[in-house]
C-alpha positions as a Markdown table, in Angstrom:
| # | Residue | x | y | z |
|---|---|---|---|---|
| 1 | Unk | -24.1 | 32.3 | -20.5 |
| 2 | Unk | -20.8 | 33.7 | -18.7 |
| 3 | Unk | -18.9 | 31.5 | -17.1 |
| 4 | Unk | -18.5 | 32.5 | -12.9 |
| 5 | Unk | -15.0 | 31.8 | -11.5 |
| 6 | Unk | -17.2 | 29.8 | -9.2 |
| 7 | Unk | -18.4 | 27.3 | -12.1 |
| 8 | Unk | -14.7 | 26.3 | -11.9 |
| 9 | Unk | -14.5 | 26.0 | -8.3 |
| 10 | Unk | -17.4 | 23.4 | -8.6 |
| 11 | Unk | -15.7 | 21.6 | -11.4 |
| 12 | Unk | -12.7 | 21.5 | -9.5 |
| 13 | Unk | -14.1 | 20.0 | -6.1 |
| 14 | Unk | -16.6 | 17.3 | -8.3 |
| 15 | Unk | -12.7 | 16.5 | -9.5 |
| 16 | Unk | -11.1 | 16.3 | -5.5 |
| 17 | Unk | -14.1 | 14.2 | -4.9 |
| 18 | Unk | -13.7 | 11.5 | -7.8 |
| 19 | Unk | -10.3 | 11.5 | -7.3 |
| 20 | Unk | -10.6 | 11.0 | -3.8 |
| 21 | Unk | -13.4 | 8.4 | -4.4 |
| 22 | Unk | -10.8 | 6.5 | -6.5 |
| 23 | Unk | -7.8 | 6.7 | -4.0 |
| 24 | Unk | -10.2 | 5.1 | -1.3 |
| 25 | Unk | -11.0 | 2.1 | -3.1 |
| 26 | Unk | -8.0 | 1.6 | -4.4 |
| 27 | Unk | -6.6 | 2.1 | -0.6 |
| 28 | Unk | -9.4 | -0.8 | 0.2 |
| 29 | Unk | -8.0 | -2.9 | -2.2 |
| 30 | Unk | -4.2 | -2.3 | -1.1 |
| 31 | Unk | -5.0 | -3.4 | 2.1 |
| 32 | Unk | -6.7 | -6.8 | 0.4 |
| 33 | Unk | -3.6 | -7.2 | -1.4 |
| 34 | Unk | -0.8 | -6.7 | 1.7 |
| 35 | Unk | -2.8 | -8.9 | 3.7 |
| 36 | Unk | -2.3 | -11.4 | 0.8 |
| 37 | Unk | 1.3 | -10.8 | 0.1 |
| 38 | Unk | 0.3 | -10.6 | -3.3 |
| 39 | Unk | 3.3 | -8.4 | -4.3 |
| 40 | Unk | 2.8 | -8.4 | -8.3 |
| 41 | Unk | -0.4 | -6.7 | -8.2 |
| 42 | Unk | 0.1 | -4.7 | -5.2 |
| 43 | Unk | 2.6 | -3.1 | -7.4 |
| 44 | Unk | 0.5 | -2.2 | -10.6 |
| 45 | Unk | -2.0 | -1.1 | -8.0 |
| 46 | Unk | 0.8 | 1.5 | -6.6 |
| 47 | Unk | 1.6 | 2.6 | -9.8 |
| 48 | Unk | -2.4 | 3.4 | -10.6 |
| 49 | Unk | -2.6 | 5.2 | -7.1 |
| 50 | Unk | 0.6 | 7.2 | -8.0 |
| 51 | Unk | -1.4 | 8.8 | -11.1 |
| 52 | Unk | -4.3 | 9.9 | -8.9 |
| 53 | Unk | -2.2 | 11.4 | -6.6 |
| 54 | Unk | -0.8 | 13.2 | -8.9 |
| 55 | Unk | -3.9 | 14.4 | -10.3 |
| 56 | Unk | -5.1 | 15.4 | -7.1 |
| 57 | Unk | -2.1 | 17.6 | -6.8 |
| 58 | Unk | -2.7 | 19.1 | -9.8 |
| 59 | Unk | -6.5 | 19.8 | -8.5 |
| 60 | Unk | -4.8 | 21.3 | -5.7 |
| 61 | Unk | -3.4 | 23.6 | -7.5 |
| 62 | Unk | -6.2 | 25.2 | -9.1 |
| 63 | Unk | -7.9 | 25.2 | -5.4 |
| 64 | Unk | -5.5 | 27.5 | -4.5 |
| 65 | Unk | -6.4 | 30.5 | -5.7 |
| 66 | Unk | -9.8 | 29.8 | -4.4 |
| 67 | Unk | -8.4 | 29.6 | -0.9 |
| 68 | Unk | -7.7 | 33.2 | -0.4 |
| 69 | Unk | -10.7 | 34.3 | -1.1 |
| 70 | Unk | -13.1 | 35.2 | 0.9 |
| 71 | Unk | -16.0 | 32.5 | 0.9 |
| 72 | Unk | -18.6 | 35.0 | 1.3 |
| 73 | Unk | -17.9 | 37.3 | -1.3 |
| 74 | Unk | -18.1 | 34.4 | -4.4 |
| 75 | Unk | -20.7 | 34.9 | -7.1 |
| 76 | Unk | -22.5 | 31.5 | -7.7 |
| 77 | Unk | -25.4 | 31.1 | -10.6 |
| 78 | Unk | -28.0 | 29.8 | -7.2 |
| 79 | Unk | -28.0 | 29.2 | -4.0 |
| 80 | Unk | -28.5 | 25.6 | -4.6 |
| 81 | Unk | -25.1 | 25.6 | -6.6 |
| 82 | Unk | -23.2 | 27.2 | -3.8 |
| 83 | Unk | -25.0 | 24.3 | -1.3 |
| 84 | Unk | -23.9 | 21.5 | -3.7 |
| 85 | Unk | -20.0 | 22.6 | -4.1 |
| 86 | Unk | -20.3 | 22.9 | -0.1 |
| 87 | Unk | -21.7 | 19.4 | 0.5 |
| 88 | Unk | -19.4 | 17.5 | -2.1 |
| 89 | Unk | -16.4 | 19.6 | -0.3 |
| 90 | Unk | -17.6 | 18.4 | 2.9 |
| 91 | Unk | -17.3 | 14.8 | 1.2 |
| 92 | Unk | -14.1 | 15.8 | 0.0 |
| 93 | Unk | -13.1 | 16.5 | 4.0 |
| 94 | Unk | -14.4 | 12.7 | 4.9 |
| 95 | Unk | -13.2 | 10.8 | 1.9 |
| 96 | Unk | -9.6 | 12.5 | 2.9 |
| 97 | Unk | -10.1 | 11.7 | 6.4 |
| 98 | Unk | -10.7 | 8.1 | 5.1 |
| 99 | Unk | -7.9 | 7.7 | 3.1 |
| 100 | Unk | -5.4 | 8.9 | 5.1 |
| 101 | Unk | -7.1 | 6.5 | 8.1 |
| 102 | Unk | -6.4 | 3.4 | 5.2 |
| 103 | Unk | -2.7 | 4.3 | 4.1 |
| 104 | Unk | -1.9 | 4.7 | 8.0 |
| 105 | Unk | -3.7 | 1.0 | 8.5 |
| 106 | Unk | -1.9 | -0.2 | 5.9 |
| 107 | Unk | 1.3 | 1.4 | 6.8 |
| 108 | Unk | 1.4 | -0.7 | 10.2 |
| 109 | Unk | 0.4 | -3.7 | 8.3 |
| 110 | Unk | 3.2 | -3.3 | 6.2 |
| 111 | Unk | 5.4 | -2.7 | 8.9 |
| 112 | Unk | 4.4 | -5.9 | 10.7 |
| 113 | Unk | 4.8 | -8.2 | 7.5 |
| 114 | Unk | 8.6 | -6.5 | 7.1 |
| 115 | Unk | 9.2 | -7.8 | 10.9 |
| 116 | Unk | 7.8 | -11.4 | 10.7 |
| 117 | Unk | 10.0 | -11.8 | 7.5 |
| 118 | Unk | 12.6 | -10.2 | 9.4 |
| 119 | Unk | 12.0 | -12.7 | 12.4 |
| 120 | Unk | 11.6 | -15.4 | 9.8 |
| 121 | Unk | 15.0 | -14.9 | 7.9 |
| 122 | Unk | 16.7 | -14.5 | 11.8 |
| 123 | Unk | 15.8 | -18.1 | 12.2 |
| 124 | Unk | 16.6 | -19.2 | 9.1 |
| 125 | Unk | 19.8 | -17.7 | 9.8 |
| 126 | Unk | 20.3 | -19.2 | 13.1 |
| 127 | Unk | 19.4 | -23.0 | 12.0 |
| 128 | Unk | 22.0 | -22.6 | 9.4 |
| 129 | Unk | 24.6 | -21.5 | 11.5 |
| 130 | Unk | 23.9 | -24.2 | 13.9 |
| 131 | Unk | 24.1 | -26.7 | 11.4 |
| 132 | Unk | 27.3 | -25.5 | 10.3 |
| 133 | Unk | 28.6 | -25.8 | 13.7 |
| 134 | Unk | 27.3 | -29.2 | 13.8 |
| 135 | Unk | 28.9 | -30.0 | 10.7 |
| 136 | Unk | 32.6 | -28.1 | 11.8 |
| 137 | Unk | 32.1 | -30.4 | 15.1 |
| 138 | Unk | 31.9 | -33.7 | 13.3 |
| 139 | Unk | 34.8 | -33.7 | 12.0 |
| 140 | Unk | 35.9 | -35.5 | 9.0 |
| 141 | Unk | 35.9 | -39.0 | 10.5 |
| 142 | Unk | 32.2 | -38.9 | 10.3 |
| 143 | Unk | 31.1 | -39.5 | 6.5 |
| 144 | Unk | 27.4 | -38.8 | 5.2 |
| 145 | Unk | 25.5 | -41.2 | 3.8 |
| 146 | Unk | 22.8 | -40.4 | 1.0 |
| 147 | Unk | 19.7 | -42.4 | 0.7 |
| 148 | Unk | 17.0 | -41.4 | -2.2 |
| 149 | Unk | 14.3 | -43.4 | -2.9 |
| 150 | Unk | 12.7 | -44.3 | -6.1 |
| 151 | Unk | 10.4 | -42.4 | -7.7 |
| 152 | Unk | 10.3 | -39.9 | -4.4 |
| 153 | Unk | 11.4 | -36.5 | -4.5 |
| 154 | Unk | 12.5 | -37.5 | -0.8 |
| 155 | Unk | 16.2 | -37.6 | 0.2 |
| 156 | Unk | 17.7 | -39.0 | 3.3 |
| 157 | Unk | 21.1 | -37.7 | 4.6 |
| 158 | Unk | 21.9 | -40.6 | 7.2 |
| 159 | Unk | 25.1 | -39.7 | 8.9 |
| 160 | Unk | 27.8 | -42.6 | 9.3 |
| 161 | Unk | 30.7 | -42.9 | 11.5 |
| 162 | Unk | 33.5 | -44.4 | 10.3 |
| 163 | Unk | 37.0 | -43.9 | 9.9 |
């Protein structure tokens, strides 16, 4: 049996489609992991998508040739071939769509987290600089006094004033 440029068309587009299959769950399960700020495996699960894009690139690639051609004019082994590469590169059209809808999701997600912490470390900020200020404003005829208690991991900083 010969093989048909179009036999590797097919195999390439089943490829797009796992591929693509692959990046959308693992977009699903990004989107678990931002939402749990669970930054260690978010990370490893980056580094996995990073391979499949890559191999999608590389599936690219051998599309391209196909993409000048006129569609029309291929030689398949059936009909029902030809319908099956069609409908799986239909697929590969929504999966995309789907993916790209996710990383855009979970681009604003992301974007949000970055300004809560943001908001969070202003305040931070701005509680210790007022407690500096308090502390500058005291003076040094106030002196602190410490109170622990036993067996507590609780400290007390009790302020005195004396001179």
């Amino acid at each position: 049996m010969t093989a048909l440029a179009t036999d590797n068309l097919a195999e390439l587009i089943r490829k797009k489609h796992l591929i693509l299959v692959q990046l959308r769950d693992i977009g699903m399960r990004q989107q678990k992991l931002v939402d749990e700020s669970a930054t260690t495996a978010l990370l490893q699960l980056l580094g996995a998508k990073q391979h499949l894009i890559a191999a999608l690139q590389m599936v690219e690639r051998g599309l391209r040739p196909f993409q000048a051609e006129d569609p029309d004019s291929r030689v398949w082994r059936s009909p029902a071939d030809r319908s099956a590469c069609a409908t799986k590169a239909a697929e590969c059209q929504q999966l995309l769509s789907e993916v790209m809808d996710l990383e855009r999701a979970q681009e604003a997600r992301m974007t949000e987290r970055r300004d809560e912490v943001a908001q969070q470390l202003r305040r931070a900020n701005t509680a210790h600089q007022a407690a500096d200020a308090y502390q500058q404003h005291r003076g040094p005829h106030h002196r602190a006094v410490v109170a622990e208690m036993p067996n507590a991991d609780v400290r007390l900083d009790l302020l005195a004033g004396g001179r």
